[in-house]
PDBQT receptor file of N, H, CA, C and O in Angstrom, charges set to zero:
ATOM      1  N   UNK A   1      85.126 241.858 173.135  1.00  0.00    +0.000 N 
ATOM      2  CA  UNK A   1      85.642 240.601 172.643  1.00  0.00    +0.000 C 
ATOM      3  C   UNK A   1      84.524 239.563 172.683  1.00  0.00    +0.000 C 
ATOM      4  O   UNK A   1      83.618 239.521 173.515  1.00  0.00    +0.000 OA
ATOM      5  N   UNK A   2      84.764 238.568 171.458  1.00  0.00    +0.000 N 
ATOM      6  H   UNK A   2      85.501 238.602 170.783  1.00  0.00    +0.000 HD
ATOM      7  CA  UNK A   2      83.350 237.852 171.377  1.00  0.00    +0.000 C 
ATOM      8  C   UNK A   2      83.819 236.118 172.516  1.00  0.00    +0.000 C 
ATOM      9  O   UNK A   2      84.949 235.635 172.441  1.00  0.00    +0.000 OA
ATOM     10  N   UNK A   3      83.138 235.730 173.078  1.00  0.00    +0.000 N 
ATOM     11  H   UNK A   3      82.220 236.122 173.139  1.00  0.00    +0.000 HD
ATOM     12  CA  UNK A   3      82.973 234.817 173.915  1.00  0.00    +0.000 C 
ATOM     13  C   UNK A   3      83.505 233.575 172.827  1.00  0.00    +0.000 C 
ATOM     14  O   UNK A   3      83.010 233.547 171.701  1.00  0.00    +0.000 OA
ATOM     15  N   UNK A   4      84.442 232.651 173.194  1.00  0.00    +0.000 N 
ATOM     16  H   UNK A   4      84.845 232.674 174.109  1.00  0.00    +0.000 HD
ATOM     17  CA  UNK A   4      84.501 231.409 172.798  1.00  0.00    +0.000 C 
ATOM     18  C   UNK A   4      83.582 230.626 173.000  1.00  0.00    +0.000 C 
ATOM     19  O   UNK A   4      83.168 230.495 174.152  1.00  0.00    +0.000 OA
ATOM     20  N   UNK A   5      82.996 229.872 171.907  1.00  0.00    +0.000 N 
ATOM     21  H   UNK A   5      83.332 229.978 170.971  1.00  0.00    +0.000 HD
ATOM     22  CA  UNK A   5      82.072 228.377 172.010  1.00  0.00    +0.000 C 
ATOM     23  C   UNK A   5      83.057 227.449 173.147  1.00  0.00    +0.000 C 
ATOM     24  O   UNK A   5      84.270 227.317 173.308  1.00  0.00    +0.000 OA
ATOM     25  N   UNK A   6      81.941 226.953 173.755  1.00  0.00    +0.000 N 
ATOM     26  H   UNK A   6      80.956 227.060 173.624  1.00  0.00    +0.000 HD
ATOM     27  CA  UNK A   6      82.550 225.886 174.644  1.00  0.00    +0.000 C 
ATOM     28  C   UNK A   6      83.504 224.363 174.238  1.00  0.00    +0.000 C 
ATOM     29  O   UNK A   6      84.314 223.693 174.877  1.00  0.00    +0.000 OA
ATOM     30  N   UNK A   7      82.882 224.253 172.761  1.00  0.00    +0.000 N 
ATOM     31  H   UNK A   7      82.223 224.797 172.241  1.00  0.00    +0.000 HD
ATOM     32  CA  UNK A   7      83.162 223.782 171.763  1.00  0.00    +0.000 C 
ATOM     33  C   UNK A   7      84.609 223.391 171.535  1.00  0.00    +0.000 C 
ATOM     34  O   UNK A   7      85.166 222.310 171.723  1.00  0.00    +0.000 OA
ATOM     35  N   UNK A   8      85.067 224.520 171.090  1.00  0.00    +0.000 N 
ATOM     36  H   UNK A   8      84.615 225.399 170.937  1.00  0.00    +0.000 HD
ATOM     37  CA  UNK A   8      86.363 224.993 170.870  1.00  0.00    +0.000 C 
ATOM     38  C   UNK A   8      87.069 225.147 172.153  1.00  0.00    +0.000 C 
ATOM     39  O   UNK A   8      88.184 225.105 171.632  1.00  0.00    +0.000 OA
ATOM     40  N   UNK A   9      87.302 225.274 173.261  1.00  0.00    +0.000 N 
ATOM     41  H   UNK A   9      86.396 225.308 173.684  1.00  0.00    +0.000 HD
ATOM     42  CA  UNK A   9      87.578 225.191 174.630  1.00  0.00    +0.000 C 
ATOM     43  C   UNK A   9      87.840 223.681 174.421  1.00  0.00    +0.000 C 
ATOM     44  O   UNK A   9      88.953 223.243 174.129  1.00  0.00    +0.000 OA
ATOM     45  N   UNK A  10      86.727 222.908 174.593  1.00  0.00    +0.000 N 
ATOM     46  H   UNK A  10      85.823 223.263 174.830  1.00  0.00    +0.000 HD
ATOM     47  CA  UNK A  10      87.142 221.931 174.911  1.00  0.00    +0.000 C 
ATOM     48  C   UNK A  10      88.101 221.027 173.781  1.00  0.00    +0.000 C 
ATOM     49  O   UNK A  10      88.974 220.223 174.107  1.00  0.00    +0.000 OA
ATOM     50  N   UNK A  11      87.813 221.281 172.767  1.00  0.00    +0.000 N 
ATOM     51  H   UNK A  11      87.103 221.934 172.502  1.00  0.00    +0.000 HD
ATOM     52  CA  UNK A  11      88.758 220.708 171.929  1.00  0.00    +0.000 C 
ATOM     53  C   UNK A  11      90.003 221.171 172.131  1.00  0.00    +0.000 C 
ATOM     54  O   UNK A  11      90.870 220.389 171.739  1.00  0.00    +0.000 OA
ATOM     55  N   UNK A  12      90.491 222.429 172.729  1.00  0.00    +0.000 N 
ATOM     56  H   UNK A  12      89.787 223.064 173.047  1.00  0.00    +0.000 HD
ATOM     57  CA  UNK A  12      91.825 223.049 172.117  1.00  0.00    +0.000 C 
ATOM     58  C   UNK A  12      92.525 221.944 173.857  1.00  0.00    +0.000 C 
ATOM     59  O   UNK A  12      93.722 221.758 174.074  1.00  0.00    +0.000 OA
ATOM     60  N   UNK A  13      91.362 221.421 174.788  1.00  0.00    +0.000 N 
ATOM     61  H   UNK A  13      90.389 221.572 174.612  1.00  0.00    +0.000 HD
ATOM     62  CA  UNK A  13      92.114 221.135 175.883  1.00  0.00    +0.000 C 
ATOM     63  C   UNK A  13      92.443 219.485 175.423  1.00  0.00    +0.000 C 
ATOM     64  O   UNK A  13      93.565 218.984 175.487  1.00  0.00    +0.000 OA
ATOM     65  N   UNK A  14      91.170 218.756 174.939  1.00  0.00    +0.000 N 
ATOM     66  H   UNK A  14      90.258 219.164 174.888  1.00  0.00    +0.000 HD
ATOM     67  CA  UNK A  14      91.405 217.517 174.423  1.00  0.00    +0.000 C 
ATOM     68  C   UNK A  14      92.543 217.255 173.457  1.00  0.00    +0.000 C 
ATOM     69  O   UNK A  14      93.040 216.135 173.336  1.00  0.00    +0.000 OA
ATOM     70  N   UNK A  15      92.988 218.437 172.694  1.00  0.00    +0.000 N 
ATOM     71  H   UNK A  15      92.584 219.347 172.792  1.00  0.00    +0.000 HD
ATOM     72  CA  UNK A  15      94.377 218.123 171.735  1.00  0.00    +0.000 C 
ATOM     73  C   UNK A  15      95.602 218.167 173.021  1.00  0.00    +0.000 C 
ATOM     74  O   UNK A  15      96.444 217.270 173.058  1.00  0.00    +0.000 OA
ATOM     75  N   UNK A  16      95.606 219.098 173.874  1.00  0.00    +0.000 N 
ATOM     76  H   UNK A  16      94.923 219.827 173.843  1.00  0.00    +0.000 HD
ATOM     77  CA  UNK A  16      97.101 218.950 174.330  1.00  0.00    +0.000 C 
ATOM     78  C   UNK A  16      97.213 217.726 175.127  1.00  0.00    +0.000 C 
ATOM     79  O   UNK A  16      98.272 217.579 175.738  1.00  0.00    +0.000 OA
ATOM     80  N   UNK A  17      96.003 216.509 175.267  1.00  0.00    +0.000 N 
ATOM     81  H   UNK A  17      95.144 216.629 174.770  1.00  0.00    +0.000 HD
ATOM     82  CA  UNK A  17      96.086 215.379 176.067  1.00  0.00    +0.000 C 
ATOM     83  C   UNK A  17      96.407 214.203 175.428  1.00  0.00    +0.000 C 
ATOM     84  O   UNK A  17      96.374 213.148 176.062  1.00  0.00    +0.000 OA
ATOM     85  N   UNK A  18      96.841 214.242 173.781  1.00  0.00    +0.000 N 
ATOM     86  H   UNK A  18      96.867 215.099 173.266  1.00  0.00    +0.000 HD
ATOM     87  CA  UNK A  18      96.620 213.421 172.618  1.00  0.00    +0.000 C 
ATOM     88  C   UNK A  18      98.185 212.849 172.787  1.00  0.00    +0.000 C 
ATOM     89  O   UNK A  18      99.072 213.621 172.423  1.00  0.00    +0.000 OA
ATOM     90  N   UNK A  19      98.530 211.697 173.255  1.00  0.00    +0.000 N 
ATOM     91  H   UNK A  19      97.810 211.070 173.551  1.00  0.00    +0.000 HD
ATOM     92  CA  UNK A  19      99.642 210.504 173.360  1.00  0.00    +0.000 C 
ATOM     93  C   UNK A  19      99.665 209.769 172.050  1.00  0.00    +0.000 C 
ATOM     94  O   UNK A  19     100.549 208.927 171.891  1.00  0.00    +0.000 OA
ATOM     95  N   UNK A  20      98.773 209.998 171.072  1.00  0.00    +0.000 N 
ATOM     96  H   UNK A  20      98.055 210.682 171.201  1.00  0.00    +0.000 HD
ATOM     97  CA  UNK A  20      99.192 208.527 170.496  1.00  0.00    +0.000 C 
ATOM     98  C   UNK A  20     100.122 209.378 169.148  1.00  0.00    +0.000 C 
ATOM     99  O   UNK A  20      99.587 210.317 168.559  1.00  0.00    +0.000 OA
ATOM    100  N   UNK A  21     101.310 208.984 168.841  1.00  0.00    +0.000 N 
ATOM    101  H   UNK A  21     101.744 208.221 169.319  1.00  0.00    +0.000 HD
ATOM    102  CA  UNK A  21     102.400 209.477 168.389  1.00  0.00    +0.000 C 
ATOM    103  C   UNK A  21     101.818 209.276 166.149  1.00  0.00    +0.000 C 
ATOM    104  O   UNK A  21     101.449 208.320 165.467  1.00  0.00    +0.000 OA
ATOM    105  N   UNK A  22     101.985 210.278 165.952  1.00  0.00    +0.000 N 
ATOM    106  H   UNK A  22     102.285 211.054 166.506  1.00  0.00    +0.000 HD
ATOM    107  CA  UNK A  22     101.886 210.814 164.442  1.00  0.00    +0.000 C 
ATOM    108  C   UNK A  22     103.103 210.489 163.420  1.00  0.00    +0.000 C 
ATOM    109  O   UNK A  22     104.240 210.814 163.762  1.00  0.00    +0.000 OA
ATOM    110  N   UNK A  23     102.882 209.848 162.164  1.00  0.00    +0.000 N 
ATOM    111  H   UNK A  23     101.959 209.585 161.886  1.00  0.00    +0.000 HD
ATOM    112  CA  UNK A  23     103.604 209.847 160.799  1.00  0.00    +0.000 C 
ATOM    113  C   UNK A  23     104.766 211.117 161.170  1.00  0.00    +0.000 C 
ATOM    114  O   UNK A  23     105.981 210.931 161.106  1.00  0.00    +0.000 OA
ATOM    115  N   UNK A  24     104.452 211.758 161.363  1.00  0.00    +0.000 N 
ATOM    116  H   UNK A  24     103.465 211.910 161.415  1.00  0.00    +0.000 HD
ATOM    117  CA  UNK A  24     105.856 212.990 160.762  1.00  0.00    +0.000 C 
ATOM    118  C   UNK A  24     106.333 213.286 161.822  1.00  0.00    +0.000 C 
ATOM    119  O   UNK A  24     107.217 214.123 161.644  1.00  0.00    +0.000 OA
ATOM    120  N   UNK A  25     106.156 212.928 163.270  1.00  0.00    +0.000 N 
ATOM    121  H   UNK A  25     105.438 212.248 163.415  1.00  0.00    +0.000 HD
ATOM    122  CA  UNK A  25     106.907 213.254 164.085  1.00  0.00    +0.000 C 
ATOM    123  C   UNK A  25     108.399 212.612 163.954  1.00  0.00    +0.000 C 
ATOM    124  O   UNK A  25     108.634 211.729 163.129  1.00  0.00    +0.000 OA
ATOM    125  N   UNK A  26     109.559 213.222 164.994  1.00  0.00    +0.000 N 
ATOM    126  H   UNK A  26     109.368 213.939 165.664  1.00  0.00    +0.000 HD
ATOM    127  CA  UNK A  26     110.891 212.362 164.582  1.00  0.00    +0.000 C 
ATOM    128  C   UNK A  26     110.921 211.570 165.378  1.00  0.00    +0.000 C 
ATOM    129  O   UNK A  26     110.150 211.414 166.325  1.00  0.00    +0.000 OA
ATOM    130  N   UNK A  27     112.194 210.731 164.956  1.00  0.00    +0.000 N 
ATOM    131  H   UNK A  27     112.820 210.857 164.187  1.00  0.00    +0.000 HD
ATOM    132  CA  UNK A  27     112.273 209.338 165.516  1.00  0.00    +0.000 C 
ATOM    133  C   UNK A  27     112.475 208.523 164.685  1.00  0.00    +0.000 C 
ATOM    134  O   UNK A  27     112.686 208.889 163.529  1.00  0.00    +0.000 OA
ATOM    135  N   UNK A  28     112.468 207.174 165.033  1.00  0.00    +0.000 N 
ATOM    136  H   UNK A  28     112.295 206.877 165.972  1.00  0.00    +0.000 HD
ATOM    137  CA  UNK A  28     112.614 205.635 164.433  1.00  0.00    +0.000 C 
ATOM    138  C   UNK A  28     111.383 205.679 163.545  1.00  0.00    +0.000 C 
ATOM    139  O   UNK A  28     111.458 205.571 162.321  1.00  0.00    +0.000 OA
ATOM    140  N   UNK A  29     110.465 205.810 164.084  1.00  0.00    +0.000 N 
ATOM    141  H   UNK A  29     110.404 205.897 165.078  1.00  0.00    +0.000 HD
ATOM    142  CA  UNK A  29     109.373 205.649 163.173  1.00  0.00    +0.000 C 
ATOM    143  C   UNK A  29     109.488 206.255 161.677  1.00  0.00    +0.000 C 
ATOM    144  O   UNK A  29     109.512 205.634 160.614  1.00  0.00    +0.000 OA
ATOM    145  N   UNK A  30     109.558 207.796 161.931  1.00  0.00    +0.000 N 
ATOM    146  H   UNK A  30     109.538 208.300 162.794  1.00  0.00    +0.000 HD
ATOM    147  CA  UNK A  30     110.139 208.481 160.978  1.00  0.00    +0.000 C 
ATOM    148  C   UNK A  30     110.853 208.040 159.842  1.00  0.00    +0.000 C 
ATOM    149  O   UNK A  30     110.533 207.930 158.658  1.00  0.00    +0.000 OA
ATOM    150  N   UNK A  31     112.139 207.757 160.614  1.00  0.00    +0.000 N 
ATOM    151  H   UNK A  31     112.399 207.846 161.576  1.00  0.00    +0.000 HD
ATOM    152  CA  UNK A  31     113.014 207.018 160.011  1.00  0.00    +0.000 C 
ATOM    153  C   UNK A  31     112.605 206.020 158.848  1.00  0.00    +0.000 C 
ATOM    154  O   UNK A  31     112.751 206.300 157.658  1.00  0.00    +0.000 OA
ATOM    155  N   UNK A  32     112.052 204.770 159.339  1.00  0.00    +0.000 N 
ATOM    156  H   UNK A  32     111.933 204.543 160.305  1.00  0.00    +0.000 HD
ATOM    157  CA  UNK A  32     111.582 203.802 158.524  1.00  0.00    +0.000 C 
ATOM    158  C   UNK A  32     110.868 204.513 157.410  1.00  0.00    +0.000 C 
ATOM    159  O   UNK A  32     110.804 204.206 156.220  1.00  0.00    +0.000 OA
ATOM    160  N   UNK A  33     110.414 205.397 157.972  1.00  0.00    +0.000 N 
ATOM    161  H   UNK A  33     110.466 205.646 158.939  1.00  0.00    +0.000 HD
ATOM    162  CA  UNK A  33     109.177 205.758 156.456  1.00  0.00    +0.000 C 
ATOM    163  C   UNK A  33     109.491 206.395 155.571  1.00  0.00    +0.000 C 
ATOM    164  O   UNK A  33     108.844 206.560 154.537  1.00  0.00    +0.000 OA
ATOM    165  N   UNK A  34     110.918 207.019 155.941  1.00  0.00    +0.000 N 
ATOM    166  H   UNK A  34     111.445 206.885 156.781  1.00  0.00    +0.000 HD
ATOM    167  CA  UNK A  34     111.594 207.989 155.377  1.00  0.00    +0.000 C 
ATOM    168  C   UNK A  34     112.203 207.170 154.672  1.00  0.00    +0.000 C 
ATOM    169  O   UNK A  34     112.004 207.602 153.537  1.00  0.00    +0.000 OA
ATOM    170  N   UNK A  35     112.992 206.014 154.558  1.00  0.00    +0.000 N 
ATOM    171  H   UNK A  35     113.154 205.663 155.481  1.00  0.00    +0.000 HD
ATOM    172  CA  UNK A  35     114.051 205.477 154.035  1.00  0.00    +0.000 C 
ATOM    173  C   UNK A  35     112.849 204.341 152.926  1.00  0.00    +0.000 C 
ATOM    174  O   UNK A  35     113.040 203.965 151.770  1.00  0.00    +0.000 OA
ATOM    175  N   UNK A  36     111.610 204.049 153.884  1.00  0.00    +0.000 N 
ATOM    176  H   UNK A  36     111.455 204.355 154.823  1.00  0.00    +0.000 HD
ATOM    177  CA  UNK A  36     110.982 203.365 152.891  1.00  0.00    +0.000 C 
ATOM    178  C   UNK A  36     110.578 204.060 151.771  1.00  0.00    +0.000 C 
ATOM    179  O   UNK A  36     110.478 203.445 150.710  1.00  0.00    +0.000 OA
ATOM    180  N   UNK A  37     110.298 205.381 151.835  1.00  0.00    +0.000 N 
ATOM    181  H   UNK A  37     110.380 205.880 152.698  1.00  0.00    +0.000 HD
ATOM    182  CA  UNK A  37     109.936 206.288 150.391  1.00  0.00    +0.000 C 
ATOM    183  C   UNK A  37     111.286 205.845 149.407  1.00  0.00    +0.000 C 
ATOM    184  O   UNK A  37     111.359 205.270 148.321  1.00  0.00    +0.000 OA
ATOM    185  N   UNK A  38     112.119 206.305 150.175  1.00  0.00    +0.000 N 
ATOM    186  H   UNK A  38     112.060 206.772 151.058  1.00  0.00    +0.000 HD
ATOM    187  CA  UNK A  38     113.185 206.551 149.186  1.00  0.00    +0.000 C 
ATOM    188  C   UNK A  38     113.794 204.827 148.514  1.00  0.00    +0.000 C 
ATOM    189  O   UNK A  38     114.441 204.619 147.488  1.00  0.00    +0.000 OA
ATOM    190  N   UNK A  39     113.386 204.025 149.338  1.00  0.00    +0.000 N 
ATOM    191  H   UNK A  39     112.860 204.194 150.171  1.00  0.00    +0.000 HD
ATOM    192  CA  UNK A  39     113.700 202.673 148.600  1.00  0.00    +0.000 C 
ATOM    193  C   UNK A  39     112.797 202.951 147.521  1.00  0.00    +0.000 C 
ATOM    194  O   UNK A  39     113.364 203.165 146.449  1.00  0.00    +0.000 OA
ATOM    195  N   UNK A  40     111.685 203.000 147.515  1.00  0.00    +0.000 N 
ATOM    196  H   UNK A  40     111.224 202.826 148.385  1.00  0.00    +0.000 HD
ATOM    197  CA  UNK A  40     110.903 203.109 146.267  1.00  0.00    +0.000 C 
ATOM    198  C   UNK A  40     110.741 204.123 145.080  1.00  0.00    +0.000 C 
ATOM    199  O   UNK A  40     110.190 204.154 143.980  1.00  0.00    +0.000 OA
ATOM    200  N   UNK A  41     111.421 204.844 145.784  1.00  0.00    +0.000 N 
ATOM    201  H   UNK A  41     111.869 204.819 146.678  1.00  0.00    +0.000 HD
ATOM    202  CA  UNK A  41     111.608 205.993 144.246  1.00  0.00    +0.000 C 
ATOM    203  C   UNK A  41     112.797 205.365 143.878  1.00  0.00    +0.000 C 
ATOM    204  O   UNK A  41     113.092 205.507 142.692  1.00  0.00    +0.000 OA
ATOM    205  N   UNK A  42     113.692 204.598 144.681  1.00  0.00    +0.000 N 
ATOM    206  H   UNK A  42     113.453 204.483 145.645  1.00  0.00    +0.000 HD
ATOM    207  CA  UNK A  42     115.072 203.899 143.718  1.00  0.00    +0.000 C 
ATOM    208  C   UNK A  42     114.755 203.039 142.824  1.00  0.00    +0.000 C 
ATOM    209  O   UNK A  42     115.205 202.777 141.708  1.00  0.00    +0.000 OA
ATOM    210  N   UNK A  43     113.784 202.564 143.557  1.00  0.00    +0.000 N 
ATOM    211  H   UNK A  43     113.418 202.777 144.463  1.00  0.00    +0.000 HD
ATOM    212  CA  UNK A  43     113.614 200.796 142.488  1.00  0.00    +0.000 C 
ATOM    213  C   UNK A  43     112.381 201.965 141.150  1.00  0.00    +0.000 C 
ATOM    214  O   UNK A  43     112.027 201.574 140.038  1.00  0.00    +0.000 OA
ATOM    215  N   UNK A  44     112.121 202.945 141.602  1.00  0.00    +0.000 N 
ATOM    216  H   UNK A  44     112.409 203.263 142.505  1.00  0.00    +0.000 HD
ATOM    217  CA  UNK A  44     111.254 203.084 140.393  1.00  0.00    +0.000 C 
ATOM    218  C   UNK A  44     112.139 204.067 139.003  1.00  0.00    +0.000 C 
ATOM    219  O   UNK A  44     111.836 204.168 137.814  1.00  0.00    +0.000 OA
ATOM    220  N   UNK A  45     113.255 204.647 139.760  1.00  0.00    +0.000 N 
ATOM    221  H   UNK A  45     113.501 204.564 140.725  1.00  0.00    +0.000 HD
ATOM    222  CA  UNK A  45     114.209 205.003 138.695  1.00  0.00    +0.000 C 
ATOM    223  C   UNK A  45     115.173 204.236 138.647  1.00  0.00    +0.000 C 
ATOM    224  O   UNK A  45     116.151 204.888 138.280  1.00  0.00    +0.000 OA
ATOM    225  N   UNK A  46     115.423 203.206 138.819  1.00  0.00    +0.000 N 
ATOM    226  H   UNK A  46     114.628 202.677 139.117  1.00  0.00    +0.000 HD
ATOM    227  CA  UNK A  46     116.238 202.284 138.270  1.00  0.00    +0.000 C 
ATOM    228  C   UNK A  46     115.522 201.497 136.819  1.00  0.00    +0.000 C 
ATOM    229  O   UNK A  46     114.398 201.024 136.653  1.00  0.00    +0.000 OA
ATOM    230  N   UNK A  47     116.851 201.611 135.786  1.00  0.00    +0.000 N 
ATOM    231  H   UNK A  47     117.765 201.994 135.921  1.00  0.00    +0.000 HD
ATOM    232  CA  UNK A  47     116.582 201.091 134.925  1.00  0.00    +0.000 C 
ATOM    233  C   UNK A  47     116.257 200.083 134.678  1.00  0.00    +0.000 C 
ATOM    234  O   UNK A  47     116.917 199.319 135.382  1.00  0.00    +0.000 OA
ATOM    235  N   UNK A  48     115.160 199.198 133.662  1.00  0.00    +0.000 N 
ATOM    236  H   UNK A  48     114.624 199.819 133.090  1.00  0.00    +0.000 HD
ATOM    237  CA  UNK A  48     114.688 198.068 133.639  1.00  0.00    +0.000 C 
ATOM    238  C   UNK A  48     115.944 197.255 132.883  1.00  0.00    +0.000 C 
ATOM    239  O   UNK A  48     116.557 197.628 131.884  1.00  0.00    +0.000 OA
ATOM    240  N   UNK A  49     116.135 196.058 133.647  1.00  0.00    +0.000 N 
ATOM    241  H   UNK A  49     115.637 195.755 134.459  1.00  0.00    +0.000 HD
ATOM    242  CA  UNK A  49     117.206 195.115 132.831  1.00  0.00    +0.000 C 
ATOM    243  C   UNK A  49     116.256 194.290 131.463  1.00  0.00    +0.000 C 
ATOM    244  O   UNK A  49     116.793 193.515 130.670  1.00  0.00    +0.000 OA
ATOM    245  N   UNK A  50     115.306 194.531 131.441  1.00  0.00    +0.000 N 
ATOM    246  H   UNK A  50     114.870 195.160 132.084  1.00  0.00    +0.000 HD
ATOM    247  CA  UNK A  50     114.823 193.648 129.988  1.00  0.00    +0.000 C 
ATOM    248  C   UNK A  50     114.015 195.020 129.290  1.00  0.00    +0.000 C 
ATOM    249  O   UNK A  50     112.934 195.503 129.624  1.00  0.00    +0.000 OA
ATOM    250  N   UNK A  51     114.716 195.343 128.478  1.00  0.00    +0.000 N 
ATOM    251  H   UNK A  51     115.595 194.950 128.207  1.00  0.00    +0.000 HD
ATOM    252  CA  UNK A  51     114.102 196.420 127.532  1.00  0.00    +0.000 C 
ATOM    253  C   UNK A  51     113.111 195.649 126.188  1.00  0.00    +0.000 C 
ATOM    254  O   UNK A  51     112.192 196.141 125.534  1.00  0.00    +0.000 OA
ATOM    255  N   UNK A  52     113.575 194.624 126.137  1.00  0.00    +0.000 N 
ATOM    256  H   UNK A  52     114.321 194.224 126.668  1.00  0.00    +0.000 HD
ATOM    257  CA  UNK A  52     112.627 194.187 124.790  1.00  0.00    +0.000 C 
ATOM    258  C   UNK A  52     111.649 193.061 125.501  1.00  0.00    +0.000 C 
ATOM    259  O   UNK A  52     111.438 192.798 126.685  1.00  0.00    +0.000 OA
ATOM    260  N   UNK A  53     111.254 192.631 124.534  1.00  0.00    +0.000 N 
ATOM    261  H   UNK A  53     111.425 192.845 123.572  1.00  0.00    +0.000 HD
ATOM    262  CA  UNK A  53     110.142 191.307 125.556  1.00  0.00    +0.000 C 
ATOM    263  C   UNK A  53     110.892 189.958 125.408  1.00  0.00    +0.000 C 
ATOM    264  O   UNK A  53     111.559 189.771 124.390  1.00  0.00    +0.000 OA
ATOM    265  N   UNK A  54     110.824 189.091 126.289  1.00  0.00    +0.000 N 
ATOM    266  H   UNK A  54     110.282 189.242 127.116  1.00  0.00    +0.000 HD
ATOM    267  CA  UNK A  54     111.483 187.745 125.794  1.00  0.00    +0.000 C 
ATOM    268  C   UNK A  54     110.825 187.283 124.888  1.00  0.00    +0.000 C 
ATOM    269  O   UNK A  54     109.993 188.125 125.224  1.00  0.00    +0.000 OA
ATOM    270  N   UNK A  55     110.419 186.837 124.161  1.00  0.00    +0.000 N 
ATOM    271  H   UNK A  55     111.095 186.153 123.888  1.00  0.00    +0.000 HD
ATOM    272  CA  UNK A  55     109.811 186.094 122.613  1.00  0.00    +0.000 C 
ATOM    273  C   UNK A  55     111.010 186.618 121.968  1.00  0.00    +0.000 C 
ATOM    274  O   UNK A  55     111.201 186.422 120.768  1.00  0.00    +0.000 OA
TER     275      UNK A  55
């Protein structure tokens, strides 16, 4: 078996010490971002109330 870089050791230990909380995890956070997508795909398929130009 080939020897791990120390490299990689230490990174795989520095990720399981990582607190500061990520976009896609669940939760409130989540939440908001989730509901904020979807506000905006509403307002972008919602139909326009002025189809012609005012002039």
């Amino acid at each position: 078996m080939k020897n791990t870089p120390r490299w990689i050791n230490s990174a795989i230990a520095e990720s399981a010490n990582v607190t500061s909380k990520m976009p896609w995890e669940r939760g409130l956070r989540r939440q908001a971002f989730m509901a904020s997508r979807r506000a905006v795909a509403a307002i972008a398929e919602a139909p326009s109330r002025t189809m012609r130009p005012a002039a």
